[in-house]
GUBA-191462 format. One record per residue (C-alpha): residue in one letter; x, y, z. Coordinates in steps of 0.001 Angstrom, whole numbers, plus 500000, padded with zeros to 6 digits. Example, Ala and Ser with C-alpha at 12.3 -4.5 7.8 and 13.67 -1.06 7.14 Angstrom:
2
A512300495500507800
S513670498940507140
END
This chain:
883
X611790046556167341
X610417049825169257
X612343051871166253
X610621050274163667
X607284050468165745
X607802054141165962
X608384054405161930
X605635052383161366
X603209054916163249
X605131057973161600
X604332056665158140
X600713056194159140
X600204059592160704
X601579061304157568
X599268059118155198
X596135060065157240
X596343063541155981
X597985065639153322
X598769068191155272
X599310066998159144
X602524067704160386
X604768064808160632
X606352063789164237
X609333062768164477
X610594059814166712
X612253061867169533
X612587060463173088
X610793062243176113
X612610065019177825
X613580064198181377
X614740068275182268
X613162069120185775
X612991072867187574
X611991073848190695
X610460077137192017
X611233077127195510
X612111080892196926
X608168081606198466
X605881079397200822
X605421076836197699
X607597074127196307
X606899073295192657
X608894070857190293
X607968071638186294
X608702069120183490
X608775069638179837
X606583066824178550
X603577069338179229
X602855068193182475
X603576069819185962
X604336068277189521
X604126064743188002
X606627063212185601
X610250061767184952
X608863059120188348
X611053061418190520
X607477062729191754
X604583061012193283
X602243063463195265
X605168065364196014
X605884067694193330
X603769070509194830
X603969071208198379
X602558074031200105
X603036075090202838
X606584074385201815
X607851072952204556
X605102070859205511
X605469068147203029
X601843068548202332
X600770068580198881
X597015069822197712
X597698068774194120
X599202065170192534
X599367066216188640
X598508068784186278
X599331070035183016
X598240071467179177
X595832069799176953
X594863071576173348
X592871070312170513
X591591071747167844
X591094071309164192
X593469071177160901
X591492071249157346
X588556069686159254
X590579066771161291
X590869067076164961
X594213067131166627
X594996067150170502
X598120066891172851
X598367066258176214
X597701063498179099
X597117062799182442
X600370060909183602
X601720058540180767
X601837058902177197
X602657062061177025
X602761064464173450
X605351067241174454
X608718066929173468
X611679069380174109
X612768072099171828
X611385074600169604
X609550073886165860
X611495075191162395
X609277077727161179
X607785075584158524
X606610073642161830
X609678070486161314
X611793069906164132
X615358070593163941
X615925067101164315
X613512064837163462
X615554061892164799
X616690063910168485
X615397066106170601
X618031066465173408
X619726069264172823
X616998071494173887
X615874069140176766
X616103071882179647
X614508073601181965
X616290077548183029
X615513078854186229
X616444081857187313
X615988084799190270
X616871087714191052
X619655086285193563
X621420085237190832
X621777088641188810
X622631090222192054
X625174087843192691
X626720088517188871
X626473091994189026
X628747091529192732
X630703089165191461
X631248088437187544
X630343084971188476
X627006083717186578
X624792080427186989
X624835078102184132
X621105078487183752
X621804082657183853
X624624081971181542
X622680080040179124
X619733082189179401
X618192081068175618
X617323084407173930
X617381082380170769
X614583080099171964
X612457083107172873
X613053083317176903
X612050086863177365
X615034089224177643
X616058093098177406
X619336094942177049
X621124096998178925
X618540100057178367
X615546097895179444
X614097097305175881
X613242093531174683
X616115091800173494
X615642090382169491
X616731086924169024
X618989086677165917
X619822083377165889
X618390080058167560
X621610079564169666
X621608083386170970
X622471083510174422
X622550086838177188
X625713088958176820
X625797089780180392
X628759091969179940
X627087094223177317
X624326094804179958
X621519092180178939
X619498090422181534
X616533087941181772
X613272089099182378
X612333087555185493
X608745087359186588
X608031087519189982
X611130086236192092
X612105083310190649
X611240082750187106
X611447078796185059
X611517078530181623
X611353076247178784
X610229075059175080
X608172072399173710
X606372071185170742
X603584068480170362
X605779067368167147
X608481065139168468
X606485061456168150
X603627060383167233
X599862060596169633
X599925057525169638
X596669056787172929
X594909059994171461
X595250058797167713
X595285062175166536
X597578063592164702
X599874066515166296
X598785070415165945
X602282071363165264
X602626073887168070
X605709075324170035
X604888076008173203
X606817078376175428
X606093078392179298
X607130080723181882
X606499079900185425
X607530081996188356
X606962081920192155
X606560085398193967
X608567085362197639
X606772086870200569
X609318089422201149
X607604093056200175
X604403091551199361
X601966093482198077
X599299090884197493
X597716088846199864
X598221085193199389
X600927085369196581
X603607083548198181
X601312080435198546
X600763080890195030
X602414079787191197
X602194081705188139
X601984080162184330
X602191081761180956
X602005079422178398
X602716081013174385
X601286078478171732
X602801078691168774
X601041077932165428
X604408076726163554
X602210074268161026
X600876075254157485
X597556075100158741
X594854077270160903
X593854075981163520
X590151076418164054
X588506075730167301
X591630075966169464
X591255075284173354
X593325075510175906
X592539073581179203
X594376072699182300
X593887069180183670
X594108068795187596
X594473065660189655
X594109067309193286
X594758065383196431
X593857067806199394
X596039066427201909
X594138063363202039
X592467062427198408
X589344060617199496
X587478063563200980
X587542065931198000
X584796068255196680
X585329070427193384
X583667073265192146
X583305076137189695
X583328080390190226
X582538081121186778
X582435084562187716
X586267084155188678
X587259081634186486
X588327079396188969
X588235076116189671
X587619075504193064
X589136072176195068
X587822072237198923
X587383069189201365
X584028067983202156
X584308067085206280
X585854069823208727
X589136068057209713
X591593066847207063
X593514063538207470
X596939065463206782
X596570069555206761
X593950069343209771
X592237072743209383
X590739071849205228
X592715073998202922
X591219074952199724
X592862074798196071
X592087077238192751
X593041076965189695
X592384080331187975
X592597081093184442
X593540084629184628
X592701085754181237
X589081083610180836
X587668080549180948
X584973079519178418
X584189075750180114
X585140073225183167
X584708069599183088
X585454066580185849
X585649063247185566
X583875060199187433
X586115057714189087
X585573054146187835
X583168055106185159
X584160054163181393
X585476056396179044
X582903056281176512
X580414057902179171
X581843059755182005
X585298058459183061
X588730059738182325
X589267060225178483
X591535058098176366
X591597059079173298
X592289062644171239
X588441062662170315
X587181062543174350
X589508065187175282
X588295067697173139
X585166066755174235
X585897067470177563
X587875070656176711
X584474071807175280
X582882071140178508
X581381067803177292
X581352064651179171
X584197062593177523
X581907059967175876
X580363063655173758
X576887063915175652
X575891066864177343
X576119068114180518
X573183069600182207
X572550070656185459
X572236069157189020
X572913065376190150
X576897064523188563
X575295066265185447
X575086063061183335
X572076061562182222
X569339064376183529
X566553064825181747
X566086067158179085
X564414069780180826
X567544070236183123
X569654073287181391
X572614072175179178
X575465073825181152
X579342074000180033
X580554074851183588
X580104071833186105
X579027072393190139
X578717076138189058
X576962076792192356
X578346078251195678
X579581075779198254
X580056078045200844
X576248079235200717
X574977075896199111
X573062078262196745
X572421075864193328
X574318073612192235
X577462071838193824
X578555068965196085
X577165070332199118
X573538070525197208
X573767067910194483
X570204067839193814
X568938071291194530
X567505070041197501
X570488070289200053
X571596066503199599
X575818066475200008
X577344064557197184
X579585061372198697
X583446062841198767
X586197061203196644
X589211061727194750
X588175063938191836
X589836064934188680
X588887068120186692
X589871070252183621
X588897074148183257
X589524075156179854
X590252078930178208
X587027080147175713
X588240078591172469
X590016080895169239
X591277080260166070
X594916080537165481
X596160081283162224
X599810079326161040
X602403081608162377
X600050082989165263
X600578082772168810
X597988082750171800
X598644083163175059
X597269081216178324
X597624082954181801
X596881080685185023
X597564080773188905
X597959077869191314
X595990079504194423
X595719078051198121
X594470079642201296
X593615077940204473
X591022080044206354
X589850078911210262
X587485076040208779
X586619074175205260
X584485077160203931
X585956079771205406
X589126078074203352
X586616078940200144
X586115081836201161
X589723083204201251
X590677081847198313
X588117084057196521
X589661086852197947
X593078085902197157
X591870085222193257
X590508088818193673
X593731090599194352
X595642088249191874
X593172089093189310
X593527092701190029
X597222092992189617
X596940090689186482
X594560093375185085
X596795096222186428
X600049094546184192
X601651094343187824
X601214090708188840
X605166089913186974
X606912092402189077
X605511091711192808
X608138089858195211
X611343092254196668
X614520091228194979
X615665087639196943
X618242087642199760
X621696085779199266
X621947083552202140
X625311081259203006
X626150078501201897
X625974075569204612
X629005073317205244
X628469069975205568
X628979068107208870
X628030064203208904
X629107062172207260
X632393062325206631
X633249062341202711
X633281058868201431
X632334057622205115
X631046053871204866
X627035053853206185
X626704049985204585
X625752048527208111
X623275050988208433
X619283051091207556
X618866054466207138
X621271057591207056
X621587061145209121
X622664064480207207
X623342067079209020
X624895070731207858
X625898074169209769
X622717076256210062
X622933079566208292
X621374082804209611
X618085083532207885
X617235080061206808
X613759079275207323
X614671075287205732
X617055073634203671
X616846071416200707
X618918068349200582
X619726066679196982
X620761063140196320
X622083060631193385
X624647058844192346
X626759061510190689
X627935064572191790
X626592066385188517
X623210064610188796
X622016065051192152
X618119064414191234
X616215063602194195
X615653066053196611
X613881066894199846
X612896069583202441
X614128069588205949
X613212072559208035
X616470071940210482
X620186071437209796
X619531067659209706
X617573065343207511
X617579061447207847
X616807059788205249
X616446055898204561
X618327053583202649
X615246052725200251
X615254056718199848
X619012057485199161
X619028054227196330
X616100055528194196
X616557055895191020
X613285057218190186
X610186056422191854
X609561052812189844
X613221052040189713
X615704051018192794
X619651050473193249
X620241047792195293
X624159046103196461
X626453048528197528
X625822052410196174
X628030055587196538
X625685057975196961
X625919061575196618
X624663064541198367
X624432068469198976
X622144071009200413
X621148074149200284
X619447077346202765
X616113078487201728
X614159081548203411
X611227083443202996
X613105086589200549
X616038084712200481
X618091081735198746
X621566080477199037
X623473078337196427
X624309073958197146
X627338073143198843
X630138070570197281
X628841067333196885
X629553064640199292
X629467061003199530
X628083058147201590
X628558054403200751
X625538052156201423
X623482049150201030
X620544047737200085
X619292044200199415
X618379043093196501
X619063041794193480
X622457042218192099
X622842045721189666
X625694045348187411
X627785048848186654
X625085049276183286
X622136049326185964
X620942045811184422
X619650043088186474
X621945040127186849
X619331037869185683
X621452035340183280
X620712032529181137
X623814029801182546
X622270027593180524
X620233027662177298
X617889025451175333
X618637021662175506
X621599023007177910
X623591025137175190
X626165027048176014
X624501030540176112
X627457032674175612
X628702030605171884
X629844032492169696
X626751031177167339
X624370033304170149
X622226035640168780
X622970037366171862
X625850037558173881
X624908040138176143
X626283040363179389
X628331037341179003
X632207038821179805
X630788040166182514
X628509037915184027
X629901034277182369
X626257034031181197
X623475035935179334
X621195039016180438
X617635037917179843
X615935040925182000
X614110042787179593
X617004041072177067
X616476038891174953
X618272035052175493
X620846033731173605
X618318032443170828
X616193035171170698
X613110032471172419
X611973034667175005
X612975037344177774
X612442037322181417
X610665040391183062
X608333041150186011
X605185042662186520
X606619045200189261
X609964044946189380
X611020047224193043
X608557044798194635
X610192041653192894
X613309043340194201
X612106043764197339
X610712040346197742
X614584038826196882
X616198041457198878
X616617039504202356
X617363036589201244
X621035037468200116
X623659036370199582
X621515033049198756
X620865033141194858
X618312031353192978
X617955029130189728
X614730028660187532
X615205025488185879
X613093024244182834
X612922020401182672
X611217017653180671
X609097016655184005
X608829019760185617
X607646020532188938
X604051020253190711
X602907023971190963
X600267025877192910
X597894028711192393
X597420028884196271
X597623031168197596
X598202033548194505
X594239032466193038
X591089032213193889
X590690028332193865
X593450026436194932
X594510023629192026
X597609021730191714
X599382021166188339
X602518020245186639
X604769023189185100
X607844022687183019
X610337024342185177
X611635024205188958
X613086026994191597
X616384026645193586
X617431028178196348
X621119027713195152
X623049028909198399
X625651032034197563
X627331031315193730
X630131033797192613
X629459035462189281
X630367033713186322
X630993030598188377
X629555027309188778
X627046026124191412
X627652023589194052
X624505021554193381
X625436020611197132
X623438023194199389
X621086023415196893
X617096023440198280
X614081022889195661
X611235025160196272
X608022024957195566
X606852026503192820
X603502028764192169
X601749030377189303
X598860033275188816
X596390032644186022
X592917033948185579
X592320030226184450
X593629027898187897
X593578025035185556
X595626026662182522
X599146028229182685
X601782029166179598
X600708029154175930
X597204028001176497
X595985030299180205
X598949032728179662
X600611034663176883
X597033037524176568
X598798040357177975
X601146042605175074
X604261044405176446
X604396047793174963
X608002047861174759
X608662044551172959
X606318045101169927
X604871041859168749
X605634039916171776
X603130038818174955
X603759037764178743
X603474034442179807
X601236033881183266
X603311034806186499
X605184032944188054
X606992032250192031
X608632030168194572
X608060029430198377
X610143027501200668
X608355024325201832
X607664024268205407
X608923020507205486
X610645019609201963
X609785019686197982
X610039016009197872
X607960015675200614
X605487017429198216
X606253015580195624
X605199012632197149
X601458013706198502
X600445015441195196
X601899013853192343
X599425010907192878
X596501013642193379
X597407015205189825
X598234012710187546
X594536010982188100
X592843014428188117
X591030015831184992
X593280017789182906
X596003017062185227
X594728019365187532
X594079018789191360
X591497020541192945
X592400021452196553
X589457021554199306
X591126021548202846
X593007025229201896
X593713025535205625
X595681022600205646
X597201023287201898
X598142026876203192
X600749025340205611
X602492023204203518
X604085027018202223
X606299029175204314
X604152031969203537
X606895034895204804
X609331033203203101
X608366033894199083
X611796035074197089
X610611034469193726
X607286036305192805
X605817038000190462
X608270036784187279
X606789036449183942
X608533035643180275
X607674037022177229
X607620035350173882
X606574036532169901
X602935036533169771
X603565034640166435
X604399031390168434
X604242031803172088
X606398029141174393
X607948029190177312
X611937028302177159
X612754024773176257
X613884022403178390
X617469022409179213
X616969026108179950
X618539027699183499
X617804031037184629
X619951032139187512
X618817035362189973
X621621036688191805
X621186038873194400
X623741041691196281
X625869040005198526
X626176042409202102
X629415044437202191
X632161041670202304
X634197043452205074
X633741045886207889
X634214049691207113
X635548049635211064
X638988049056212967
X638801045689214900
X640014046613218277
X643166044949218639
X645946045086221409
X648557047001219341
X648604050325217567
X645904051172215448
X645930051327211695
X645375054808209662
X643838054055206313
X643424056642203226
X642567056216199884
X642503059865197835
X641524061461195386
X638391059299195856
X636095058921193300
X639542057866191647
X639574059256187753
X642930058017187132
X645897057514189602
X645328057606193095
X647046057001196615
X646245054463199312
X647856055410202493
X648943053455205787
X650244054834208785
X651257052198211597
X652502053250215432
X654451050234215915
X656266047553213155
X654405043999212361
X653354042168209563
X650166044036207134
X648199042833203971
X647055045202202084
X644502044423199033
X641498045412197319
X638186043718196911
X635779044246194655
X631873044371195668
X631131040434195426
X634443040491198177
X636557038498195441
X640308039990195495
X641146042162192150
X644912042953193842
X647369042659196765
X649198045941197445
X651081045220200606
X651976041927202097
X654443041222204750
X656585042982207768
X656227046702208036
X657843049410209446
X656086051943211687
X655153055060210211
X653855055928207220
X653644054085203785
X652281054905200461
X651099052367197841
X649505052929194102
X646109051805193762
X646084049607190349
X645319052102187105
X644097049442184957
X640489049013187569
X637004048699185530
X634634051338186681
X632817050481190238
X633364050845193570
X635839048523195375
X636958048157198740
X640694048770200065
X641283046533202888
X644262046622205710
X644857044114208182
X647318043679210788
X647329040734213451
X643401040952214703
X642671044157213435
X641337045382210505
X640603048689208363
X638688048972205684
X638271051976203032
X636161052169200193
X636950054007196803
X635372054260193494
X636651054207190448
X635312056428187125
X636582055999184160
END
């Protein structure tokens, strides 16, 4: 269904002009870099924005200082529009939907793959430590290795010149004497075009540019300009590949800063400078203390700056939408097209009030004209907030085959109080600006320092942490380390998350070390790994071997795919959802029943999602090993809004909740310890819930389907029945069927309000002919059982038991070993995660010593646990398997 969405909006885009360039339907890159060598820590993406993206950021992808874990700055990145043969086109965003894709255009401004972007989805960084290291060693980086000439990463040969590109997949021949040019100390690059799918939110078509960014971070080492090492450097090269000129081309850069603490923001404008100006508006700041101050400084012009009013729609004033309100900002327009004109928040003034593309263009520091700290012209402070802003480069035209280049610093000082901050930064814009002019801004920062690599101390390789809530890392310090970086994940080639300790330790919680991304969670038992790495002011060492860690986290049960064991048992009218007449069978030979999380059921009815689904998670999370059924019946169970609405009503719904006690996968329930709970719903109608109150709200990855209202569970502080029994009178003589509550103190203790596993579940249906799933229908919730045996020795009174299981991960064959320091009787045998037993290796008398036994070959991927026990003691190991 999304491919034939994405087609559908292809052939539409291409229609709506003769010429437009055609996008393709590639996914998203997900490449990340990081410049990390000077006093900043920046993470670039290649979906045009910066410090925000792939949800492996969130107010954390710039941090300066750059140990401090501050951050002055939440998102940012490149917006253009401009016209095509009179129609306007744009690219860019805020922090969704974004129009950059990875890879370079054809010169007749296709893709090389209309269908697949991938192969060009990376980000190169390089420094100088790394050619210094080749040139003592033979031994390159990948990234130095794969240095793309053929892309256009800037290069030169042995005698210094620029190296030609001669072909697309042209790479550095570092024997023959070629090198990358690196800017600065550490140098990032990468390619993108606005090309790969269709701008879709801006409903423009796309420009047809390649755009190729170099960023670079300048370490404090050697410095020769003040405030450079608190700094980041971007050159962005646009690339007119389409047929067209582009007339009225601008350039902007759209900032969401957060100054330490986002609600006590001011913004302002040095048009003199070109810089945008982010300062704090009280004299101590809720996380940097002394109030830093922020620039963003267009380093070769700016022709306009624009910001944005929080809450306000985008038609007037508020955060633009669509293509046709970003330009309008990029011309210095409100987004809604008016004018700006000077004093108040520039909107609405009257006429006689200058028309003014620069906004707050006055000086804070003095409080000469116009800016926060005199809104009005009459020293009045403008109320503080979380402010968003765009400063934009004058505009040109760019002729098809052309290329124009953008040149922009990220700039922070932090002076002895908020203006003083302002004042600094000027200073530091100064000298920046100076160099730029000069052509020597790309060669400040003395060549990097290679520092040792750290060995890693606790915890042991494949040490067992599954008791545990959170988990210490700790690594030998190395001389001329000012911090370490620590990266985690769940495979030693993609170690993604990563953060900054400025000691040889770092703890880290369990919630932390099972992220997937910063929406997404891995809950049950995990094998994480991890590795660090020294960094130092002029210096920069390389990541140890990976490691591992086992751990756990509640939650609902992951299967190996990363789905949600969230199964259909049973089906409409109580079919058997896994027959071989199901339009789906998916999930069923591994789970006995069928994956309806964001899958659809065996009929194709409906799915079953969640409106946040880590804080669904969370919600099931500590009430494992219990599992839970939803179960849709002809009389249904009485439900409540309270205390989910406003207005508490009572109602019948077709389904009920279980609490179904601990159920095996794939294996029937004892109906025995089973517990009704009482059910809940959210509608914005109390009275109304499924195809009449629900089913308004479209899911943008299920084309032509809609969400049901949400729905819950709560244990009863007494029973369901009980329940039962006091409403059911109440709502059958109601109106509607629909009991109106009015003593909600007494209502709110029939629910054990801290005990609420099911919440926040919704289904969605084809907008066609919405319905929730028939009667008949069970939906079961498992969740991650806790580890199902120690990872320690019981003490016993005999010898103890040596247990080894290598090489672990296990790719093929591998070797559990037993050592005993006295003869008795031993099982040996593995478990899988759920604790059931997969194989027996050992069972019976042993002799002391040592003993070797094969671990089974024929073992699905996962991770497993090998377990030895002799009389009361027991040892437990635990291995994984890849396949």
């Amino acid at each position: 269904m999304g491919r034939f969405a994405t087609l559908l909006a292809v052939l539409l885009f291409a229609a709506s002009g003769a010429h437009a360039q055609t996008p393709g339907s590639c996914a998203l890159g997900t490449a990340e870099g990081d410049l990390d060598v000077s006093n900043v820590f920046a993470r670039v993406f290649n979906t045009g924005s910066l410090f925000f993206g792939n949800a492996t950021t969130n107010g954390d992808g710039y941090l300066v200082p750059r140990f401090s874990n501050h951050s002055p700055l939440f998102a940012a990145g490149i917006w253009l529009g401009g016209y095509a043969e009179g129609e306007l086109r744009v690219a860019g965003s805020r922090y969704t939907n974004f129009n950059f894709y990875p890879g370079p255009l054809n010169e007749d401004g296709t893709l090389p793959d209309a269908d697949d972007c991938s192969a060009f989805d990376r980000i190169y960084v390089v420094s100088t430590v790394d050619v210094d290291r080749y040139e003592a060693s033979g031994e390159a980086s990948a990234d130095l290795a794969a240095w793309p000439v053929g892309l256009g990463a800037p290069a030169v040969d042995a005698s210094g010149q620029p190296l030609a590109a001669t072909s697309r997949e042209q790479v550095l021949d570092l024997g023959a004497g070629e090198r990358p040019v690196i800017y600065g100390s550490q140098t990032a690059w990468w390619v993108m075009n606005d090309v790969g799918a269709p701008h879709l939110l801006q409903d423009t078509p796309p420009l047809g540019v390649e755009v190729r960014v170099s960023a670079f971070a300048i370490s404090g080492e050697g410095d020769a300009v003040a405030g450079t090492p608190e700094a980041t450097f971007y050159r962005y090269e646009i690339v007119n590949r389409s047929a067209n000129e582009i007339t009225g081309l601008r350039a902007g850069f759209f900032t969401d800063p957060d100054l330490g603490d986002a609600a006590d923001d001011y913004i302002a404008t040095d048009t003199t400078r070109s810089l945008a100006i982010v300062y704090n508006d009280i004299p101590t700041d809720g996380v940097y203390g002394i109030p830093p101050a922020l620039g963003i400084d267009l380093l070769n012009g700016a022709g306009a700056s624009s910001w944005f009013i929080g809450g306000a729609s985008a038609t007037t004033t508020g955060d633009p939408v669509t293509g046709e309100q970003m330009y309008n900002v990029l011309q210095g327009l409100w987004s809604g097209g008016s004018r700006v004109r000077e004093f108040g928040d520039g909107y609405g003034q009257p006429e006689t009030y200058p028309v003014t593309p620069f906004v707050l263009a006055g000086d804070p520091v003095t409080g000469s004209f116009w800016s926060e700290e005199n809104i009005d012209g009459e020293g009045t402070n403008n109320p503080a907030g979380d402010r968003r802003m765009v400063i934009t480069a004058p505009p040109s035209t760019l002729a098809s085959g052309a290329s124009r280049t953008v040149d922009l610093a990220v700039l922070f000082a932090q002076g002895t109080d908020r203006f003083d901050s302002v004042t600094e930064l000027r200073a530091v814009s100064d000298e920046v600006q100076d160099a730029y002019d000069a052509g020597t801004l790309w060669d400040l920062g003395a060549d990097l320092t290679a520092l040792a690599t750290p060995q890693s101390l606790a915890p042991e390789a494949g040490a067992p942490a599954t008791q545990a809530d959170s988990v210490v890392f700790s690594w030998t310090p190395v001389g001329g380390a000012s911090g370490y970086q620590v990266r985690w994940g769940f495979s030693p080639d993609s170690l993604f998350n990563t953060q900054q300790s400025p000691g040889s330790s770092l703890a880290l919680r369990v919630e932390q070390l099972t992220r997937i991304d910063r929406r997404r969670s891995r809950f049950g038992i995990q094998e994480v790994f991890w590795s660090v790495r020294p960094l130092g002011d002029g210096g920069i060492g390389e990541y140890s071997e990976p490691r591992s860690v086992f751990v756990y986290r509640e939650g609902p049960l992951m299967l190996a795919s990363g789905a949600l064991a969230f199964i259909e048992v049973a089906g409409p009218g109580g079919a058997d959802p896994c027959a071989e007449s199901a339009q789906s069978r998916d999930g069923c030979d591994e789970t006995g029943g069928n994956l309806v999380y964001r899958s659809l059921n065996s009929t194709g009815a409906y799915y079953f999602a969640s409106t946040q689904e880590d804080f669904s998670a969370y919600q099931i999370g500590p009430f494992a090993p219990n599992d839970y059924e939803i179960r849709f019946t002809r009389s249904g169970g009485l439900a409540s809004c309270a205390p989910f609405c406003n207005g508490l009503r009572v109602r019948r719904v077709p389904f009920e909740v279980w609490d179904v006690g601990a159920v095996a996968l794939g294996e029937e329930n004892d109906p025995s310890d089973d517990v009704q709970l009482l059910p809940t719903y959210r509608s914005d109608m109390a009275c109304e819930f499924g195809p009449i109150g629900g089913f308004n709200v479209r899911d943008p990855d299920f084309p032509g389907y809609v969400f049901s209202d949400r729905i819950g569970a709560a244990y009863p502080v007494t029973t369901y029945a009980d329940f039962e029994a006091e409403y059911a009178p109440l709502v059958e003589a109601a109106p509607d069927g629909c009991f109106e509550e009015t003593d909600g103190e007494r209502f709110q203790t029939l629910f054990d309000v801290d005990r609420l596993p099911v919440y926040g579940y919704l289904f969605g249906s084809p907008e066609a002919a919405p319905a929730l799933p028939e009667a008949g229908t069970v939906i079961r919730l498992y969740t991650a059982d806790p580890p199902p045996v120690s990872g320690e020795p019981t003490p016993g009174a005999s010898g103890e038991i040596a247990l080894t299981v290598a090489p672990n991960p296990a790719r093929g064959a591998a070797t559990v070993r037993l050592a005993l320091t006295a003869p008795e009787a031993v099982r040996v045998r593995v478990l899988d995660m759920l604790g059931r037993e997969v194989a027996t290796l050992a069972e019976g008398p042993q002799a002391s010593g040592d003993m070797a036994l094969r671990l089974p070959g024929d073992l699905a991927s996962g991770v497993y646990a090998v377990e030895a026990v002799a009389g009361e003691r027991r040892m437990t190991r635990l291995v994984t398997v890849v396949r």
